[in-house]
N, CA, C and O atoms as a GROMACS GRO file, in nm:
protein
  408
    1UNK      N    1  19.232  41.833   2.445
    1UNK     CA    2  19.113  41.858   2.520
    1UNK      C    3  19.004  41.763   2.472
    1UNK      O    4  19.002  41.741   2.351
    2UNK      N    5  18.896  41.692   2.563
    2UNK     CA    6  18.815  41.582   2.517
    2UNK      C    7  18.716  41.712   2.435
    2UNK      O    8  18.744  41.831   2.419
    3UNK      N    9  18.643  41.667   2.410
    3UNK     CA   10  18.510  41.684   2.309
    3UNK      C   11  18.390  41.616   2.394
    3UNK      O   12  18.400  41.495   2.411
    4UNK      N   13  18.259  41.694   2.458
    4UNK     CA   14  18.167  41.651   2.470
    4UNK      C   15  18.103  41.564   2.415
    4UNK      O   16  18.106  41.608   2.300
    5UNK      N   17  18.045  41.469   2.410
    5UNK     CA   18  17.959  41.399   2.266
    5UNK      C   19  17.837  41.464   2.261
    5UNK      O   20  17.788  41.512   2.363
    6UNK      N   21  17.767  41.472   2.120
    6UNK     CA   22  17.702  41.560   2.076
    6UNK      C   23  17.550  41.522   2.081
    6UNK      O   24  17.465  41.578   2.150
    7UNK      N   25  17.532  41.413   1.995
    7UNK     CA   26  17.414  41.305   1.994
    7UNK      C   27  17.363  41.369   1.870
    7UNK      O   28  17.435  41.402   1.775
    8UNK      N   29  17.280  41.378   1.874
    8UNK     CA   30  17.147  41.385   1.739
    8UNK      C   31  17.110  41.496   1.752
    8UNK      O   32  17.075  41.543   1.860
    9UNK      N   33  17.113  41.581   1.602
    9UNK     CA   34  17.074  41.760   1.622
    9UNK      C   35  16.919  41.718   1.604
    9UNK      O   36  16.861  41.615   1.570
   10UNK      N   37  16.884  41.840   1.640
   10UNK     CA   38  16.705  41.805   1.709
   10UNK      C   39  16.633  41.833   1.562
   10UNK      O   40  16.511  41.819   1.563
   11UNK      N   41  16.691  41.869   1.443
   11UNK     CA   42  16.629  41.838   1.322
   11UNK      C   43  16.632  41.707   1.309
   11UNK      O   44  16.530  41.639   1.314
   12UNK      N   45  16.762  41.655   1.289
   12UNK     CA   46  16.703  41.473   1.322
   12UNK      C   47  16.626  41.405   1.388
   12UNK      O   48  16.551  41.311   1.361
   13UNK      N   49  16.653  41.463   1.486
   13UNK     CA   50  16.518  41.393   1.579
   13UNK      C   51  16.406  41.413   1.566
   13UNK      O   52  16.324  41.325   1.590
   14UNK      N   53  16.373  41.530   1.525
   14UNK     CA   54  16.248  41.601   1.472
   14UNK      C   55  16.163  41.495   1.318
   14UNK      O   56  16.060  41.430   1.302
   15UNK      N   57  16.265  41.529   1.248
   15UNK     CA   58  16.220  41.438   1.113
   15UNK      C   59  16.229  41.300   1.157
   15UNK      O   60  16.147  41.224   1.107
   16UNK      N   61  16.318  41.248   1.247
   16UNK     CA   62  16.290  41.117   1.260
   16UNK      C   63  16.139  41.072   1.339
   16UNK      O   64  16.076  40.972   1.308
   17UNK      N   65  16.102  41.158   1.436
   17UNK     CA   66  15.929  41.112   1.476
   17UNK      C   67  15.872  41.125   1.399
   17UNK      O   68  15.786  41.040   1.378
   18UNK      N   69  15.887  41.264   1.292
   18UNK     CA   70  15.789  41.260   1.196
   18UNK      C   71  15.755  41.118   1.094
   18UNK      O   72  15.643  41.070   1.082
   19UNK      N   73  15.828  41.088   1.055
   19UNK     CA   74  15.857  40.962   1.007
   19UNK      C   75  15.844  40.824   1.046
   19UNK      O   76  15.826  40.732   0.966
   20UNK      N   77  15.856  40.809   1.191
   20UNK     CA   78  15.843  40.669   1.246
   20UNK      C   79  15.699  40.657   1.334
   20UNK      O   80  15.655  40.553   1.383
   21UNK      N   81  15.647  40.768   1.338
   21UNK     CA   82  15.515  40.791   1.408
   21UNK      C   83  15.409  40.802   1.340
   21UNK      O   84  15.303  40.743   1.359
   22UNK      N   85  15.454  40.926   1.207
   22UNK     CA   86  15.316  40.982   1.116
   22UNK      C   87  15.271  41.087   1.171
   22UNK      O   88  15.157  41.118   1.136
   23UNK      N   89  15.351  41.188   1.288
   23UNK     CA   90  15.279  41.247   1.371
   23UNK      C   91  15.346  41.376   1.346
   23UNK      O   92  15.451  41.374   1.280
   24UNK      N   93  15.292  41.500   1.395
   24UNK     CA   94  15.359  41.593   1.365
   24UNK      C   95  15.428  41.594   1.539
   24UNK      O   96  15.406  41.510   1.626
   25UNK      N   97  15.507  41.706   1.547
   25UNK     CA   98  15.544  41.723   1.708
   25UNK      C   99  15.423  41.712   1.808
   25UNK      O  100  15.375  41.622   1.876
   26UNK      N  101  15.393  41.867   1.783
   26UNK     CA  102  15.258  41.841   1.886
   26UNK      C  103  15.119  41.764   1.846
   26UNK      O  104  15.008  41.808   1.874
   27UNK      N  105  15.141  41.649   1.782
   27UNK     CA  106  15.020  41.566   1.763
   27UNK      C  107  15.051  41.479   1.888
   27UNK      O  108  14.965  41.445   1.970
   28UNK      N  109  15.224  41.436   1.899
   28UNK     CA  110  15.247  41.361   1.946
   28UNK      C  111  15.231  41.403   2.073
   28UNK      O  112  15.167  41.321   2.139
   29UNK      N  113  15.275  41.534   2.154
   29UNK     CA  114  15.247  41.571   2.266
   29UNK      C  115  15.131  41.578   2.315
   29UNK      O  116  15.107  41.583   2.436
   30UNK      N  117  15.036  41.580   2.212
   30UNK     CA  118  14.902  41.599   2.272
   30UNK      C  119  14.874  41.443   2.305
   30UNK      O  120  14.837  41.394   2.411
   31UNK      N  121  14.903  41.382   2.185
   31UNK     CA  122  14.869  41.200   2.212
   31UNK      C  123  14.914  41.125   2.337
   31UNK      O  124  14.871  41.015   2.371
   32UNK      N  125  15.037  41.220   2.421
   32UNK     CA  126  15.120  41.176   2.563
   32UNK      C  127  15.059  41.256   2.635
   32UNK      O  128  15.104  41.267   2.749
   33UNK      N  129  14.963  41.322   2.606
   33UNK     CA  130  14.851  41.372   2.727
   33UNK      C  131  14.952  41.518   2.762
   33UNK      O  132  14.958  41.550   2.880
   34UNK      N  133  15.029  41.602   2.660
   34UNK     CA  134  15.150  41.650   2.749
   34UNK      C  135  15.066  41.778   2.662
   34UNK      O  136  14.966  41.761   2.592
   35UNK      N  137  15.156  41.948   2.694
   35UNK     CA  138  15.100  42.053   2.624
   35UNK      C  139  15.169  42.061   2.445
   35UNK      O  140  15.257  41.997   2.389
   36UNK      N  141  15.086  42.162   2.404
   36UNK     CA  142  15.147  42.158   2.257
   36UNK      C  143  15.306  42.169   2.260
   36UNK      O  144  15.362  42.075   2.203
   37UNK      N  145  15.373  42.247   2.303
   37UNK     CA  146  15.524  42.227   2.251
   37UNK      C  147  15.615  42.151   2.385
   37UNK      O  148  15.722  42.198   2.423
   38UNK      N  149  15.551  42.023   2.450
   38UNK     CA  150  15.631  41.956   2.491
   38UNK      C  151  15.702  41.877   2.447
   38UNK      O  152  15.812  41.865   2.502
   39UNK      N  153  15.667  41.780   2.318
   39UNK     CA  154  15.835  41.729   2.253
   39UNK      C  155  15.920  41.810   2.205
   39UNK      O  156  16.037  41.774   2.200
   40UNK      N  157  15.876  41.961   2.149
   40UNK     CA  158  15.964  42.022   2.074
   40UNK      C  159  16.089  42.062   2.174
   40UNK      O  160  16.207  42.031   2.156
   41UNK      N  161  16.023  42.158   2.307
   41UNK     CA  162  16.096  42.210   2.409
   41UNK      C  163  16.225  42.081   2.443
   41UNK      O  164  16.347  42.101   2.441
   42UNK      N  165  16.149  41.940   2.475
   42UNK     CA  166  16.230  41.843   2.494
   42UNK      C  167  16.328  41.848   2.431
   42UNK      O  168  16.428  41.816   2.495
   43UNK      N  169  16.349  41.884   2.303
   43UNK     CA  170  16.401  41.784   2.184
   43UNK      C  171  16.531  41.898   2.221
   43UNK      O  172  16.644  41.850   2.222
   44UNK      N  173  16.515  42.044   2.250
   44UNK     CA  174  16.560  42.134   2.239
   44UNK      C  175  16.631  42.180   2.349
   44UNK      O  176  16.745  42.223   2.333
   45UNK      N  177  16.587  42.176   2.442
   45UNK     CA  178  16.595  42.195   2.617
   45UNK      C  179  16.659  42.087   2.691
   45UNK      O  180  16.598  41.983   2.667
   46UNK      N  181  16.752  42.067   2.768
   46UNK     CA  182  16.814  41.954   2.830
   46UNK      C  183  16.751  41.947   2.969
   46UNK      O  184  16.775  41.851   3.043
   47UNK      N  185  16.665  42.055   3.008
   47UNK     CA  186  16.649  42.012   3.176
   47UNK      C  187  16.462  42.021   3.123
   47UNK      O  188  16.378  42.046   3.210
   48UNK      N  189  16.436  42.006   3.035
   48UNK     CA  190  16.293  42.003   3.003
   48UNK      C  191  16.191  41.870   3.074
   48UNK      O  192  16.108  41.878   3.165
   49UNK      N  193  16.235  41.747   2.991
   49UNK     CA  194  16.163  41.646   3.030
   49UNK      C  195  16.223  41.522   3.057
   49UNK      O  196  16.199  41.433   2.976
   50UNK      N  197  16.286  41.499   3.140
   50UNK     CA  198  16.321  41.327   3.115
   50UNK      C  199  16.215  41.248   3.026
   50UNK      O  200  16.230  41.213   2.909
   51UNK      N  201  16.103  41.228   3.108
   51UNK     CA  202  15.988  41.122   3.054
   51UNK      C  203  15.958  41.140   2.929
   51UNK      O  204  15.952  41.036   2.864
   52UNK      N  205  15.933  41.253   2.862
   52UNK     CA  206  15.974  41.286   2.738
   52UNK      C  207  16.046  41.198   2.651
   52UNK      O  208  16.020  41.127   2.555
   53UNK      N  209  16.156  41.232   2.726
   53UNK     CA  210  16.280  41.180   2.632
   53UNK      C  211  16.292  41.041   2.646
   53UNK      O  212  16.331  40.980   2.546
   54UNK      N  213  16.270  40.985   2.737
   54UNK     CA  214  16.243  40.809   2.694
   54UNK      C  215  16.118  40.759   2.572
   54UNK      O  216  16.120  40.676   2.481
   55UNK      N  217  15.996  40.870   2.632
   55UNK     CA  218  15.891  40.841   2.506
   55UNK      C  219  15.966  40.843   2.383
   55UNK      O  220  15.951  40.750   2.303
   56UNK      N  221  16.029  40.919   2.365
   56UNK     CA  222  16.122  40.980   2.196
   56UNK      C  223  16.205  40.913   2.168
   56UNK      O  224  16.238  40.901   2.050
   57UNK      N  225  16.271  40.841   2.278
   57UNK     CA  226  16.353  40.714   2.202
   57UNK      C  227  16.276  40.632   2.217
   57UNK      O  228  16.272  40.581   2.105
   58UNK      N  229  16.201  40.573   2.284
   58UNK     CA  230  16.112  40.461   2.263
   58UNK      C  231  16.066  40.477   2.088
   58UNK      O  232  16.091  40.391   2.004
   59UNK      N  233  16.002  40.596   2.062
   59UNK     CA  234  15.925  40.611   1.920
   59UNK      C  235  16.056  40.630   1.838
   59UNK      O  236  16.036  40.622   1.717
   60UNK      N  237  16.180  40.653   1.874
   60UNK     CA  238  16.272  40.605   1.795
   60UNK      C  239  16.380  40.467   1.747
   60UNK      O  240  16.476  40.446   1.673
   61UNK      N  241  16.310  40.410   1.824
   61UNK     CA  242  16.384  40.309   1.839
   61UNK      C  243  16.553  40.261   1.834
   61UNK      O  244  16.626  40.185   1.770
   62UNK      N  245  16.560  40.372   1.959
   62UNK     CA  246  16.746  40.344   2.009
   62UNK      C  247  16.734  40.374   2.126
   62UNK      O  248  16.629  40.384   2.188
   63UNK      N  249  16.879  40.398   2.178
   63UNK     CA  250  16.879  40.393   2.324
   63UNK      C  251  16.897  40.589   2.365
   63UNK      O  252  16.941  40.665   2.279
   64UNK      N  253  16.873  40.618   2.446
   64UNK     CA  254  16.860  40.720   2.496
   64UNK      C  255  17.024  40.796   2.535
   64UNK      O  256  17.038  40.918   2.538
   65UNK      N  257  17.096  40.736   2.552
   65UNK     CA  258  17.290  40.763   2.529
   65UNK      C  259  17.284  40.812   2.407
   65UNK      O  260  17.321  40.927   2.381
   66UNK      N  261  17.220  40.696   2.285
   66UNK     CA  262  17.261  40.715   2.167
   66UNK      C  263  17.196  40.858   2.108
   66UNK      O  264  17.234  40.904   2.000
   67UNK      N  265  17.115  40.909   2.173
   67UNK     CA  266  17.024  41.046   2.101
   67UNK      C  267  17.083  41.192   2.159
   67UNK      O  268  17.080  41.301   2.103
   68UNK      N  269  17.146  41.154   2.307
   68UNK     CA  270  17.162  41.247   2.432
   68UNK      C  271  17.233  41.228   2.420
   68UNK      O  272  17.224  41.235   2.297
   69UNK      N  273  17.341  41.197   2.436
   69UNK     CA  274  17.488  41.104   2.532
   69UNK      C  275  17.535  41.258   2.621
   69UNK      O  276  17.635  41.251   2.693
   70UNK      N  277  17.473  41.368   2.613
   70UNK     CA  278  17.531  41.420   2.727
   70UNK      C  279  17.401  41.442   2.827
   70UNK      O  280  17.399  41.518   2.924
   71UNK      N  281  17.291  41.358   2.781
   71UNK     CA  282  17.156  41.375   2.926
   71UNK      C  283  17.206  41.289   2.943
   71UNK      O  284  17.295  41.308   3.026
   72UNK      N  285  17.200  41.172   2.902
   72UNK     CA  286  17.209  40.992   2.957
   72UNK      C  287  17.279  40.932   2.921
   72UNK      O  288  17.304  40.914   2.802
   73UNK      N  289  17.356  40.859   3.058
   73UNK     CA  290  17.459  40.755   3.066
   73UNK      C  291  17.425  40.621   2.973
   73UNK      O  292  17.308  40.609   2.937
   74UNK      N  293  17.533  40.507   2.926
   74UNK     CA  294  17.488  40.394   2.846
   74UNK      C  295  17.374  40.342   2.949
   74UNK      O  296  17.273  40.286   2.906
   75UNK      N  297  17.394  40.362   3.079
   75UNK     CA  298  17.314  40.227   3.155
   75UNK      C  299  17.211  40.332   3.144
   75UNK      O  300  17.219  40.292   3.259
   76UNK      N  301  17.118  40.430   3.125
   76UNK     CA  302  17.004  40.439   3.121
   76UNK      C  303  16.953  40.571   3.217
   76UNK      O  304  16.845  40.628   3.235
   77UNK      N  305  17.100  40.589   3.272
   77UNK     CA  306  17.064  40.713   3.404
   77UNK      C  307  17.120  40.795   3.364
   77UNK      O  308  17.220  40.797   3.292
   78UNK      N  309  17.043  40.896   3.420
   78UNK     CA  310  17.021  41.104   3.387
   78UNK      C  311  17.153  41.101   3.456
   78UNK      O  312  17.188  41.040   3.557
   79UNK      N  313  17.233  41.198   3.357
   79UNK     CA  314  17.333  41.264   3.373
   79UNK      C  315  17.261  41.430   3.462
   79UNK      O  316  17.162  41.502   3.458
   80UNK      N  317  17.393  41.418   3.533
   80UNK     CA  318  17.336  41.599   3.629
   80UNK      C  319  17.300  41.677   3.468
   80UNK      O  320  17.359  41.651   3.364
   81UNK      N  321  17.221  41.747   3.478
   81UNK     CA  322  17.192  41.815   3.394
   81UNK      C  323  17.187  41.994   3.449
   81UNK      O  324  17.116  42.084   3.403
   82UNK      N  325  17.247  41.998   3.516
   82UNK     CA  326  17.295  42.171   3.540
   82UNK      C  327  17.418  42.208   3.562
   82UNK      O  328  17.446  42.323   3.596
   83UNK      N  329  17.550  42.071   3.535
   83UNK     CA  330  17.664  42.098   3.533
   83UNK      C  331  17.684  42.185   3.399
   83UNK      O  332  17.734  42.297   3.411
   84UNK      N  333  17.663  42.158   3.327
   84UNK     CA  334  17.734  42.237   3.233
   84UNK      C  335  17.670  42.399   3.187
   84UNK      O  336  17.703  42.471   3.093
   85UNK      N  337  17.568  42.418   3.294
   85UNK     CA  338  17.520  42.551   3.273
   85UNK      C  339  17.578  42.661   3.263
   85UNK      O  340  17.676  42.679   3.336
   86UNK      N  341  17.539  42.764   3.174
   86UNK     CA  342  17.679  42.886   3.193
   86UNK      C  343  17.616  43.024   3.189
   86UNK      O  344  17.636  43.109   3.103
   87UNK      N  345  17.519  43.035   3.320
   87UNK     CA  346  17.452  43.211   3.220
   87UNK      C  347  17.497  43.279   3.145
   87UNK      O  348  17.438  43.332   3.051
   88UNK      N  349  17.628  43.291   3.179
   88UNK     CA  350  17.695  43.408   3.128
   88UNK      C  351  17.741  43.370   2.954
   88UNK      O  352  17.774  43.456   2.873
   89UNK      N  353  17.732  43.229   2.927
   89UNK     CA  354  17.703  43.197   2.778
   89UNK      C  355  17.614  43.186   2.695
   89UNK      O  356  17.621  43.122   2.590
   90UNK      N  357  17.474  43.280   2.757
   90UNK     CA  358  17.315  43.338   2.689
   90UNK      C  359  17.367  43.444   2.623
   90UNK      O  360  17.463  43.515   2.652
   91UNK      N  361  17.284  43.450   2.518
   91UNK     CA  362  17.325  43.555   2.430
   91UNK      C  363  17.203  43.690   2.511
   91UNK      O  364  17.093  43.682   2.567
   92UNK      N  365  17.297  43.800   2.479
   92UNK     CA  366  17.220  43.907   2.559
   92UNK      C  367  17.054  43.958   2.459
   92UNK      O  368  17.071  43.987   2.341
   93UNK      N  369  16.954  43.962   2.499
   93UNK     CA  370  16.848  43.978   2.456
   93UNK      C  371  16.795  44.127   2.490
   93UNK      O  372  16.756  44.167   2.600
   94UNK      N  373  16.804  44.206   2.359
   94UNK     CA  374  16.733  44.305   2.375
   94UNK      C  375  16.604  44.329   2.353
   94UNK      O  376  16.533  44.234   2.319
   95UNK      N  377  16.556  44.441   2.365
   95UNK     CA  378  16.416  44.464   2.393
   95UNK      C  379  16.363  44.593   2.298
   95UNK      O  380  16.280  44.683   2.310
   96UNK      N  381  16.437  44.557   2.219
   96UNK     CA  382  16.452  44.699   2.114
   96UNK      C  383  16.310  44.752   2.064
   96UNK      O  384  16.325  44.851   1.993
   97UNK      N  385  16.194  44.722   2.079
   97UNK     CA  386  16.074  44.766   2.087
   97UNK      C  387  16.051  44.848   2.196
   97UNK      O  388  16.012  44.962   2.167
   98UNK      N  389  16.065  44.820   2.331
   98UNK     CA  390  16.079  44.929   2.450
   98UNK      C  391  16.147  45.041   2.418
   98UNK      O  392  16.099  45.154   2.424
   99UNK      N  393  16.329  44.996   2.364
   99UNK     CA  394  16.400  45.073   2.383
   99UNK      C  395  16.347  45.208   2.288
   99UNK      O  396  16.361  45.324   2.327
  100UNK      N  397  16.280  45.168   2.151
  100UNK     CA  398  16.237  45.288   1.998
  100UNK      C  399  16.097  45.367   2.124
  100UNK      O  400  16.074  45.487   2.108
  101UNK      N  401  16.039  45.309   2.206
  101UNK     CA  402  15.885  45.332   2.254
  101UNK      C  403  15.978  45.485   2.333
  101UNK      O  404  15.972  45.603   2.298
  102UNK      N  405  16.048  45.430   2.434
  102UNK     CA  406  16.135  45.533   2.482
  102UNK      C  407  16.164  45.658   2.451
  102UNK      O  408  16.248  45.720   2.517
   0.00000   0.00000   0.00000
């Protein structure tokens, strides 16, 4: 069976802006005119931001395959990004504060 490719866990990516910028996350989102947790959501979220995610490899200096390889193709274009969706692979979220109020 193939293996998805994985790319860069978003702690790497995370420490790597920190590092090549000087910026914290949302310094940087605010500096792209964007809200406080828009690189983080990015970094984290696959249908979050494209534009994002070119800023983040731009400030990383690689290619956007190499960070994603399952958002973006080598040549530079968005992979469908709702093929591999699976509701039914969310973990179930309770509400266990309602449920004790009850």
């Amino acid at each position: 069976m193939a293996r998805n490719p994985v790319g860069w866990h978003p702690e790497d990516i995370k420490a790597a802006l920190r590092k090549n910028s000087g910026l914290t996350l949302s310094a940087l989102s605010s500096q792209w005119g964007f809200g406080r947790k828009a690189v983080s959501n990015t970094i984290c979220r696959a249908d979050y931001s494209s534009p994002i995610e070119r800023r983040i490899a731009d400030v990383l200096g690689v290619a956007l395959h190499e960070v994603w390889p399952a958002r973006w193709t080598v040549s530079g274009s968005s992979k469908s990004r709702s093929s591999g969706f699976d509701p039914i692979a969310l973990p179930a979220v309770r509400n266990t504060q309602n449920a004790k109020a009850a």
